[in-house]
Backbone as XML, in Angstrom:
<?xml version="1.0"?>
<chain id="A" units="angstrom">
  <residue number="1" name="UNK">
    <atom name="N" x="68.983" y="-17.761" z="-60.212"/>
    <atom name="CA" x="68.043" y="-17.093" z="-59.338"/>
    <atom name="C" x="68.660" y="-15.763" z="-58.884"/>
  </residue>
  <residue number="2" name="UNK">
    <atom name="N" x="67.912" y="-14.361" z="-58.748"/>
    <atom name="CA" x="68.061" y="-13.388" z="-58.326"/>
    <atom name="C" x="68.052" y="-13.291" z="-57.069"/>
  </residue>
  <residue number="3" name="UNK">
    <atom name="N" x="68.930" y="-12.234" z="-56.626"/>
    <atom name="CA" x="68.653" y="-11.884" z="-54.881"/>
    <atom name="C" x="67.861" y="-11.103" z="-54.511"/>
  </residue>
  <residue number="4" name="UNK">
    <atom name="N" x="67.037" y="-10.496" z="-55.403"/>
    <atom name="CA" x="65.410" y="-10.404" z="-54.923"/>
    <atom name="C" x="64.713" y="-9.887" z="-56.037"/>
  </residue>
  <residue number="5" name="UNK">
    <atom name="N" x="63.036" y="-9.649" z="-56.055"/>
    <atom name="CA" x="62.540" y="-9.240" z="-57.004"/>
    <atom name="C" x="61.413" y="-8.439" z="-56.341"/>
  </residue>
  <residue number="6" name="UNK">
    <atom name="N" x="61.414" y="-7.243" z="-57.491"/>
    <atom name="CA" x="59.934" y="-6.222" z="-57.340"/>
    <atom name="C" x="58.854" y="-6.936" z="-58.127"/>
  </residue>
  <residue number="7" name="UNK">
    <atom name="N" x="57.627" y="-6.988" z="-57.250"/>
    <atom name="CA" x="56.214" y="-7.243" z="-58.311"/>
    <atom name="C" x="55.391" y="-6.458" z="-57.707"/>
  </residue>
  <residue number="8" name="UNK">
    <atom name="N" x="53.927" y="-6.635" z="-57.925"/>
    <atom name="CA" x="53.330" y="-5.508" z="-57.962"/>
    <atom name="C" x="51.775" y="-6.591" z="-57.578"/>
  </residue>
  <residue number="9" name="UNK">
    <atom name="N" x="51.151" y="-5.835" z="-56.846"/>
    <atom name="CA" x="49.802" y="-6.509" z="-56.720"/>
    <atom name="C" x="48.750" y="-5.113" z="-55.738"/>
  </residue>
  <residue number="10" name="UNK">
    <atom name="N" x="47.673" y="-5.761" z="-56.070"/>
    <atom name="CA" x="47.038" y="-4.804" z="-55.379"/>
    <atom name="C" x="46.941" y="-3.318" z="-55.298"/>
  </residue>
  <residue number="11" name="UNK">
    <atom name="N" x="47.559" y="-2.978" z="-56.087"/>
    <atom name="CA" x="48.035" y="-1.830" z="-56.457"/>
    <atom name="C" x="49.304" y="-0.821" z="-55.602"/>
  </residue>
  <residue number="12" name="UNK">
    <atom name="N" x="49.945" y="-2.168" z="-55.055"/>
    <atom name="CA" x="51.397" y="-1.237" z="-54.197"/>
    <atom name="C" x="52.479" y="-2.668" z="-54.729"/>
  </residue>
  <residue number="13" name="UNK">
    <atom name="N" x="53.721" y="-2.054" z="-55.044"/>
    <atom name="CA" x="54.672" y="-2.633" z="-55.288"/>
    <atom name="C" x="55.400" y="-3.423" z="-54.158"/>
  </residue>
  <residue number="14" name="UNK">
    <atom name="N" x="55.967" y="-4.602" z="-54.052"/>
    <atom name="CA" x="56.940" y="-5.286" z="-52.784"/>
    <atom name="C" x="58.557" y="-5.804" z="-53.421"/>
  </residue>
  <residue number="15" name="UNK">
    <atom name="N" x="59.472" y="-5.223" z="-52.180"/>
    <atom name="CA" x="60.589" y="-5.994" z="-52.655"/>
    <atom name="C" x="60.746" y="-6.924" z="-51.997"/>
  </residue>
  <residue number="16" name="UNK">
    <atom name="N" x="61.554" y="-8.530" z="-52.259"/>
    <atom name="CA" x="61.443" y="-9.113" z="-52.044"/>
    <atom name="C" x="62.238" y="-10.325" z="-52.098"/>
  </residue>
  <residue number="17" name="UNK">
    <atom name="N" x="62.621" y="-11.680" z="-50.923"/>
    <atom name="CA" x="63.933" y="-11.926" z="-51.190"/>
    <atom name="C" x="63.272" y="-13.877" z="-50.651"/>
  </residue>
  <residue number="18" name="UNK">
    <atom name="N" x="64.218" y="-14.661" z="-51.112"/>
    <atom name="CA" x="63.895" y="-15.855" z="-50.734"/>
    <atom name="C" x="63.999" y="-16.048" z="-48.634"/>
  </residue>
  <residue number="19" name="UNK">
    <atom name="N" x="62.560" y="-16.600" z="-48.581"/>
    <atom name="CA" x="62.911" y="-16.648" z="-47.310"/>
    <atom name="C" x="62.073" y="-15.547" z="-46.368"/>
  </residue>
  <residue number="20" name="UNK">
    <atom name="N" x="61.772" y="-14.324" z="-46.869"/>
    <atom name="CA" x="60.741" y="-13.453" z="-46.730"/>
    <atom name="C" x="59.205" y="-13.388" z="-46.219"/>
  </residue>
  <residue number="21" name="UNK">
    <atom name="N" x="59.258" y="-13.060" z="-45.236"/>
    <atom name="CA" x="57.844" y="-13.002" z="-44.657"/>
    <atom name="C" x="57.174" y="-11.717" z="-45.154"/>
  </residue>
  <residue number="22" name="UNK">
    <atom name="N" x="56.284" y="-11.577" z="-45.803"/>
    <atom name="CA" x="55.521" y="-10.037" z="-45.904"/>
    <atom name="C" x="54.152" y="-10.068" z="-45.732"/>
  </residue>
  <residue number="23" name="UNK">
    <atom name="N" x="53.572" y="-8.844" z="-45.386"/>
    <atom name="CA" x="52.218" y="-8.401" z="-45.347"/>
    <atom name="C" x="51.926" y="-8.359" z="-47.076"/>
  </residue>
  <residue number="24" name="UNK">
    <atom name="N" x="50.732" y="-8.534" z="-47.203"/>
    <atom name="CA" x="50.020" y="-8.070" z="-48.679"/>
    <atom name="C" x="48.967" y="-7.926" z="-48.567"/>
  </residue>
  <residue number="25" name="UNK">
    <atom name="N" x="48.465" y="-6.621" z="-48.960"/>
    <atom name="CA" x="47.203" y="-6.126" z="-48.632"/>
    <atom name="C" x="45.727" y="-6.509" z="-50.096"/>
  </residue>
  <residue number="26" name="UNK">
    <atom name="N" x="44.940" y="-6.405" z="-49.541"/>
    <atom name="CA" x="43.637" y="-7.032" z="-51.037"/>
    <atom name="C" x="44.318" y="-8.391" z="-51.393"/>
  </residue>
  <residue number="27" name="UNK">
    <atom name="N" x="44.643" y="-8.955" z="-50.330"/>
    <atom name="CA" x="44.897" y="-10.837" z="-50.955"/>
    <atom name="C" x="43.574" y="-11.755" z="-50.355"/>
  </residue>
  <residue number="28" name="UNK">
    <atom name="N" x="42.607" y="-12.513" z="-51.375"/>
    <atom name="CA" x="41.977" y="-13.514" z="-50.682"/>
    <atom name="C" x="41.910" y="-14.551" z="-51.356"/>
  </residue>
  <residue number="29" name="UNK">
    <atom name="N" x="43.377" y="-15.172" z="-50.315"/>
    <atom name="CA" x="43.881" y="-16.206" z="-50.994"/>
    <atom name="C" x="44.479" y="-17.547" z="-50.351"/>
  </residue>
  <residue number="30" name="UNK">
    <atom name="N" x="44.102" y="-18.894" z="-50.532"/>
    <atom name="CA" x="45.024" y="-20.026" z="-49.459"/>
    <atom name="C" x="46.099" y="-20.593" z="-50.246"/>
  </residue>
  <residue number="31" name="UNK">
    <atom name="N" x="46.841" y="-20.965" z="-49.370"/>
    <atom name="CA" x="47.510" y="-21.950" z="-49.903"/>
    <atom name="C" x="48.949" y="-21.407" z="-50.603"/>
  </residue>
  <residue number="32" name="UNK">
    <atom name="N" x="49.114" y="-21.817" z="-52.096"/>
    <atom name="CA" x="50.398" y="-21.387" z="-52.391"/>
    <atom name="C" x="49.669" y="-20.303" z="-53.749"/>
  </residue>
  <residue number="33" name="UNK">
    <atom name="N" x="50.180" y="-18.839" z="-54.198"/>
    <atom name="CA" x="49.806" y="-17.811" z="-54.661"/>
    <atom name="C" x="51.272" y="-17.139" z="-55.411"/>
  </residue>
  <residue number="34" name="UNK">
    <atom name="N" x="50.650" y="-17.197" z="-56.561"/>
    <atom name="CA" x="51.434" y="-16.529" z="-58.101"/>
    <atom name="C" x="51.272" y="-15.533" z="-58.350"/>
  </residue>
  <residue number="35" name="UNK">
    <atom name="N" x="52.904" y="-14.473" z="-57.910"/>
    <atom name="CA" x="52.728" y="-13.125" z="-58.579"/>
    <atom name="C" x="53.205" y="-13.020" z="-59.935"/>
  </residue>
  <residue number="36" name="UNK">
    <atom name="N" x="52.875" y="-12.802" z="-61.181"/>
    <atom name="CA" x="53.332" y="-13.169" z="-62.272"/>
    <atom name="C" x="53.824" y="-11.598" z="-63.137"/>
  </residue>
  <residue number="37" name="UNK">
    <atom name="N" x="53.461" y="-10.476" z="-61.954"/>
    <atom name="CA" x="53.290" y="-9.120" z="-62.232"/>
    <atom name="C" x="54.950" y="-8.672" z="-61.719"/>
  </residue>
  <residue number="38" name="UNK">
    <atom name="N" x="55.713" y="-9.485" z="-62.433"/>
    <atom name="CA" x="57.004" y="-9.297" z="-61.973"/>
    <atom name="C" x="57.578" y="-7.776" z="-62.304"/>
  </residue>
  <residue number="39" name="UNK">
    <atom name="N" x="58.062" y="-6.604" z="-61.567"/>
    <atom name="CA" x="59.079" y="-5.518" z="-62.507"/>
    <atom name="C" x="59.933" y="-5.550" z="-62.450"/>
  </residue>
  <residue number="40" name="UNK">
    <atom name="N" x="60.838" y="-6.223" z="-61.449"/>
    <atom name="CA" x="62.228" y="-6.017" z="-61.223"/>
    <atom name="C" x="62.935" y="-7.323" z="-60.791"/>
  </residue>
  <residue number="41" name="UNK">
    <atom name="N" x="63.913" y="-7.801" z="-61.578"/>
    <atom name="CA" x="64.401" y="-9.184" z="-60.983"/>
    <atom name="C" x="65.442" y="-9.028" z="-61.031"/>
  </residue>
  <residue number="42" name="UNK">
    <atom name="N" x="66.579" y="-8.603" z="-59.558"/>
    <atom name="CA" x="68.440" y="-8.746" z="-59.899"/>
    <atom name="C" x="68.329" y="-7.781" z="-60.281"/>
  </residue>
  <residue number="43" name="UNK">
    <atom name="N" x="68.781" y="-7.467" z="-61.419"/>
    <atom name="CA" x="69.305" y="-6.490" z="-62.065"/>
    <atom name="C" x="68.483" y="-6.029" z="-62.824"/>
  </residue>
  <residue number="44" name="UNK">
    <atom name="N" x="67.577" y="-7.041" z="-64.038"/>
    <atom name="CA" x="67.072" y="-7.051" z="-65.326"/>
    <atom name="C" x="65.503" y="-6.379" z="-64.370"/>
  </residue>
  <residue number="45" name="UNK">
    <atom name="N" x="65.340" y="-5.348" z="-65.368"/>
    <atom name="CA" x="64.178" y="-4.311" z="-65.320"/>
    <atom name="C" x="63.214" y="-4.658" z="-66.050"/>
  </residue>
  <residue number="46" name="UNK">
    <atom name="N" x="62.224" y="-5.016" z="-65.829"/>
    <atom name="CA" x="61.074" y="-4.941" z="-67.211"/>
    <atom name="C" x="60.591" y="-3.630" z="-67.587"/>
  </residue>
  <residue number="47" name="UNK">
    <atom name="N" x="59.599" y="-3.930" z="-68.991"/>
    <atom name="CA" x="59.235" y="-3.347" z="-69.909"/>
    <atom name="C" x="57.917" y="-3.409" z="-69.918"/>
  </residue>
  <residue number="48" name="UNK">
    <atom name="N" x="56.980" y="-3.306" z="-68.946"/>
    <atom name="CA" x="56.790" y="-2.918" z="-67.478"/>
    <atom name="C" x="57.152" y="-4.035" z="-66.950"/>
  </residue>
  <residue number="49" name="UNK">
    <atom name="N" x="57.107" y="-5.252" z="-67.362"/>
    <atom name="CA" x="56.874" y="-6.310" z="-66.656"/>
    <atom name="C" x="58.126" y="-7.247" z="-67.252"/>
  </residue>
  <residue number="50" name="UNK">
    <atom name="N" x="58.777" y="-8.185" z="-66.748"/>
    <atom name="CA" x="59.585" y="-9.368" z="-66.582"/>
    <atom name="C" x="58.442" y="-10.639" z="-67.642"/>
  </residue>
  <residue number="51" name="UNK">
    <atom name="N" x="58.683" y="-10.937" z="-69.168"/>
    <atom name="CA" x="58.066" y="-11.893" z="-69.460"/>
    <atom name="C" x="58.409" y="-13.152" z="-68.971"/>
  </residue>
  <residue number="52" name="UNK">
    <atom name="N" x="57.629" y="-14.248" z="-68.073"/>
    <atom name="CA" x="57.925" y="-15.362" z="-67.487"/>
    <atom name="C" x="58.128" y="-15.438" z="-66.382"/>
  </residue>
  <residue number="53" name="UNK">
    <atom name="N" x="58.667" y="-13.979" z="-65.707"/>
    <atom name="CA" x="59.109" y="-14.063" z="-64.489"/>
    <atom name="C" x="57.920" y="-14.048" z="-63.570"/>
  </residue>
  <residue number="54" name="UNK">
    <atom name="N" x="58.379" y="-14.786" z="-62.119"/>
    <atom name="CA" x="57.044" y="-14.960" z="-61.445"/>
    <atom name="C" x="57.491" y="-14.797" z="-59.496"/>
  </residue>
  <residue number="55" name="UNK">
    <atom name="N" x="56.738" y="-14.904" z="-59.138"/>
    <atom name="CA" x="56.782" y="-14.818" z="-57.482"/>
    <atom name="C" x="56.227" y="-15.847" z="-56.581"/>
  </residue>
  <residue number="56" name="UNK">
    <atom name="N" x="56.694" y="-16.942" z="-56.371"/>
    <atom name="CA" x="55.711" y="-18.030" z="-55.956"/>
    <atom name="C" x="55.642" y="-17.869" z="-54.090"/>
  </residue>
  <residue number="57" name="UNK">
    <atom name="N" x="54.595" y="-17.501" z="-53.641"/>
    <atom name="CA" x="54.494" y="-17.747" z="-52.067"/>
    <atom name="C" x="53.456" y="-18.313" z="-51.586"/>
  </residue>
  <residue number="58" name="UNK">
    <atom name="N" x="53.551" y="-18.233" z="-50.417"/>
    <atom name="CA" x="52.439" y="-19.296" z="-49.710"/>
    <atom name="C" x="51.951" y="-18.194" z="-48.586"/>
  </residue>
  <residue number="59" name="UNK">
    <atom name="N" x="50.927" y="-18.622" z="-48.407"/>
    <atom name="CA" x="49.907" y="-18.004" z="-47.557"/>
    <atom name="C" x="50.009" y="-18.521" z="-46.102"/>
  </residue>
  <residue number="60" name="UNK">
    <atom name="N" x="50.518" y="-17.719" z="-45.145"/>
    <atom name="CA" x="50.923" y="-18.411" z="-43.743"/>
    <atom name="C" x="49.715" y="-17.916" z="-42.761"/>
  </residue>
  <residue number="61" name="UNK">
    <atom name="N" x="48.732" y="-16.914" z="-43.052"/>
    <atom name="CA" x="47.982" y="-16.313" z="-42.273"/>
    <atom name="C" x="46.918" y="-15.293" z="-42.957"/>
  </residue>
  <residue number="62" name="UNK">
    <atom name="N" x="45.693" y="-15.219" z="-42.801"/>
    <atom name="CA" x="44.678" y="-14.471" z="-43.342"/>
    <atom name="C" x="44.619" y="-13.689" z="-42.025"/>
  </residue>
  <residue number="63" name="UNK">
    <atom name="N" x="44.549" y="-12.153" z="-41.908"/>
    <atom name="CA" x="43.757" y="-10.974" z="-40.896"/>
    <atom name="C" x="42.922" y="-10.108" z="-41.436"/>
  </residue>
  <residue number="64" name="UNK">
    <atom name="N" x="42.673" y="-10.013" z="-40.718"/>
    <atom name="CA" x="41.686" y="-8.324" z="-40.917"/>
    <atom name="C" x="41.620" y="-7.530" z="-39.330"/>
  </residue>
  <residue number="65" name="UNK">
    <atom name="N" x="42.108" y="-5.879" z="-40.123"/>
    <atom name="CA" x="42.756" y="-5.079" z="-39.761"/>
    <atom name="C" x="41.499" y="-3.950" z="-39.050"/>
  </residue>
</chain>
């Protein structure tokens, strides 16, 4: 496992680390949610993207802003 990874959603990139609370904007989503739009993991860079690599989080709160 890496000590953190870039993915990409919504059209803005997040870095990101186990343990991490973040905002994500254009999510309508419950429960537990797959970023699979991996670019950056550790070290290893994709080509745009990380084949396999993924982002698994959970949804702690829905707002509107």
């Amino acid at each position: 496992m890496s000590d953190f990874a870039i993915f990409q959603t919504g059209g803005k990139q997040y870095r990101v680390k186990v343990g991490d609370v973040i905002k994500v904007e254009k999510l309508d989503a419950t429960g537990d949610v797959t970023f699979d739009h991996v670019l950056m993991l550790g070290e290893t860079v994709g080509t745009p993207t990380i084949d396999g690599a993924r982002v698994v989080a959970t949804v702690v709160e829905q707002k509107r802003d």
